[in-house]
C-alpha positions as CSV (number, residue, x, y, z in Angstrom):
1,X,4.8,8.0,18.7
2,X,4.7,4.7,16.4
3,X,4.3,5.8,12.4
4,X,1.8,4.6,10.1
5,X,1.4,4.1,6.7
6,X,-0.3,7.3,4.6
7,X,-3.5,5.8,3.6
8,X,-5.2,9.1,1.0
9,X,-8.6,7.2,1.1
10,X,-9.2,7.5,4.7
11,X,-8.5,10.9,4.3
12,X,-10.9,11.9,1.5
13,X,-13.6,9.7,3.1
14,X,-12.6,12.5,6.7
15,X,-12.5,15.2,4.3
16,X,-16.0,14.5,2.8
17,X,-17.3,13.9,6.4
18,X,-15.9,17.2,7.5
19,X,-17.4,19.0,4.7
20,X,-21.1,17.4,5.3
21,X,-20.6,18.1,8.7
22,X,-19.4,21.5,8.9
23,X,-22.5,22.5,6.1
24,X,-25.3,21.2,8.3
25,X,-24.0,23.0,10.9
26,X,-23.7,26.6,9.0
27,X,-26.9,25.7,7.8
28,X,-28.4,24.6,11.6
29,X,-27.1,28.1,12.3
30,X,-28.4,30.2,9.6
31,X,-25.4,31.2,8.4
32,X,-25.2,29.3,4.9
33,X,-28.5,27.7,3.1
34,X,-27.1,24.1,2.2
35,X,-29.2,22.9,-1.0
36,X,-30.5,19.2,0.5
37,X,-29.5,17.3,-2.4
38,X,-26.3,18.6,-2.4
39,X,-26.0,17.2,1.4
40,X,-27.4,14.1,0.2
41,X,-25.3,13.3,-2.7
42,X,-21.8,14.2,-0.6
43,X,-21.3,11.3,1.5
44,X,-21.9,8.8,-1.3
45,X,-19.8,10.5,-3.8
46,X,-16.7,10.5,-1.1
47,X,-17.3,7.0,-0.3
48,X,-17.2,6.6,-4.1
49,X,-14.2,8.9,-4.6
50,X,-12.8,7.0,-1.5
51,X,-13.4,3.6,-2.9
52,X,-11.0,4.5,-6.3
53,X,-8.8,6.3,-4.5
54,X,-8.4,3.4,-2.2
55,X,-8.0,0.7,-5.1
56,X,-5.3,3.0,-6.8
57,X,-3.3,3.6,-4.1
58,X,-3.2,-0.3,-3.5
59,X,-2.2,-1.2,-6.8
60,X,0.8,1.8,-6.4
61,X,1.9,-0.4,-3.2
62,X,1.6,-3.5,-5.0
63,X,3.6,-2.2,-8.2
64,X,6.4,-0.8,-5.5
65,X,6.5,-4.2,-3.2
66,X,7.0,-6.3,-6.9
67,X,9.8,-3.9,-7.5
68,X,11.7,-3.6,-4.3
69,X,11.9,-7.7,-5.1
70,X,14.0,-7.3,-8.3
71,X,17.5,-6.2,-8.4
72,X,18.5,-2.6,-9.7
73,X,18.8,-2.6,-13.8
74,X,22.9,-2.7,-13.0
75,X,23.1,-5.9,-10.8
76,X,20.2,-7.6,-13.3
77,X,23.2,-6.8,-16.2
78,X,26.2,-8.3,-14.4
79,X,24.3,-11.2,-13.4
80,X,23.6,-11.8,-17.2
């Protein structure tokens, strides 16, 4: 099986969707009484949470590509 790359916001926004999911469904079945704005509120919020989370971890792999690019602190001092 081919790797891929972690990606946190795709899993937040899955986590929030699970979440939503699973509570209509205790609630559909009587089990749990799900407060309705609560419901309504959860999807936008991990979108939003998924959104920051998504722009962080971007800038993290941009800081790490920039340096990967430079020489270790050693090699930067011989070379001076």
């Amino acid at each position: 099986m081919k790797r891929h790359p972690f990606e946190p916001a795709r899993l937040i926004c899955g986590l929030a969707a699970l979440t939503v999911g699973t509570a209509y469904g205790l609630d559909a079945l009587g089990i749990w009484h799900a407060p309705g704005l609560w419901l309504f509120l959860a999807i936008p919020a991990g979108l939003v949470l998924s959104g920051i989370t998504a722009a962080l971890w971007a800038t993290v792999r941009r800081h790490r590509s920039q340096n990967a690019d430079e020489p270790p602190i050693s090699q930067r001092a011989e070379a001076a």
